[in-house]
N, C-alpha and C positions, 0 to 999 in steps of 0.2 A: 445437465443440472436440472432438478427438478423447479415448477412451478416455485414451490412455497421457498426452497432453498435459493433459487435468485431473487427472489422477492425481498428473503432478508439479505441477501449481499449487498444488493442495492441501497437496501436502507441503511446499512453498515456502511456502505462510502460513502453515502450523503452524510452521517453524523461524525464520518470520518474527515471529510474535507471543512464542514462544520467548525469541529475540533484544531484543527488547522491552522484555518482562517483567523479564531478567535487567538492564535499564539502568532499571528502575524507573518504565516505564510502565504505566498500568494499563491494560487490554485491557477497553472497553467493547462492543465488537461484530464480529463477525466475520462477511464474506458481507452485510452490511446492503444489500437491495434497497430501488428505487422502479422508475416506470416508465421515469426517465434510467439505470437502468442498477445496477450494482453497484462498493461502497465495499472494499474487501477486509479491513481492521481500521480499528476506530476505536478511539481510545485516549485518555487524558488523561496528560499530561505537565506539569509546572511549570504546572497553573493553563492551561494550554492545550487547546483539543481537537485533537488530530491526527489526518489523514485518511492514512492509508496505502498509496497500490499496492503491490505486492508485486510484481517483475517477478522469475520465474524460467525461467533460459535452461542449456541444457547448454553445456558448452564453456569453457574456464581463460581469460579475456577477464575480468576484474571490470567493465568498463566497458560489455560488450555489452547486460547486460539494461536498466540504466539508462541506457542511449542507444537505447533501442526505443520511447521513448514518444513518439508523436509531437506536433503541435502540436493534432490534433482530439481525441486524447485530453486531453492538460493542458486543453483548452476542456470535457470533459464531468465530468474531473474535479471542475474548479471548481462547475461544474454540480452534481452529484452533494452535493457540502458544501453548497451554498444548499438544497438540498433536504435534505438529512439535516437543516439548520440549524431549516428551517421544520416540516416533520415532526416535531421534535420541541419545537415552540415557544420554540424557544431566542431568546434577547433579538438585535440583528442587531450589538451590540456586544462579542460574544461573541469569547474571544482565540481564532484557529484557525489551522489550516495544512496544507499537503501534505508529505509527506513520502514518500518512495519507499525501500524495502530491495531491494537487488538483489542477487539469490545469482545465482550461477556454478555450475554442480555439473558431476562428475564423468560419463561414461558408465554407472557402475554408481548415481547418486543419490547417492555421495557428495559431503559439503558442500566444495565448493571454496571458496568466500568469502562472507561477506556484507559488502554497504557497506549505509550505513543514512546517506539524506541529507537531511535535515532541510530543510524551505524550499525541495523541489527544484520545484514548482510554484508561481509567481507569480503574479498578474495580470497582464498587461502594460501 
């Protein structure tokens, strides 16, 4: 990934966990690696753990960045939670989920939108 394009990832999970916080989630990890890859936040919600992408896109489209995931990512995502799952010895009856925040932002980095969608990752 280029300079400028983790510059804004980064700033897209910051106003991501941000956004979060501010609806009473708590923000247990941020960046969490393995070797399937990287989780962007992980959070506890109602007794839940959530797994969060964070997709930030430039451009006033709210729907652009959350229609960028495609079907190999939601496959490594899930991935990535069984791993985080085991990793940290977590029981396998454990409540969890995906969730994706997708901002929109302006040409100059300002915050055009956030959607923030809960259960956007299924199994199929």
């Amino acid at each position: 990934m280029t300079g400028r394009r983790t510059r804004l990832g980064d700033w897209g999970e910051t106003m991501a966990a941000r956004f979060l916080v501010r609806r009473g989630y708590e923000v247990l990890a941020r960046k969490w690696r393995c070797a399937a890859g990287e989780i962007d936040i992980v959070a506890r919600h109602d007794g839940d753990l959530v797994f969060v992408e964070v997709r930030t896109r430039r451009g006033r489209d709210p729907g652009m960045a959350a229609e960028s995931i495609t079907n190999a990512k939601r496959a490594r995502l899930m991935a990535l939670a069984d791993a985080f799952l085991a990793a940290h010895d977590l029981p396998s009856n454990t409540p969890w989920r995906i969730d994706v925040v997708a901002i929109s932002v302006g040409l100059r980095a300002q915050e055009v939108s956030i959607e923030h969608i809960p259960y956007a990752v299924e199994e199929a």
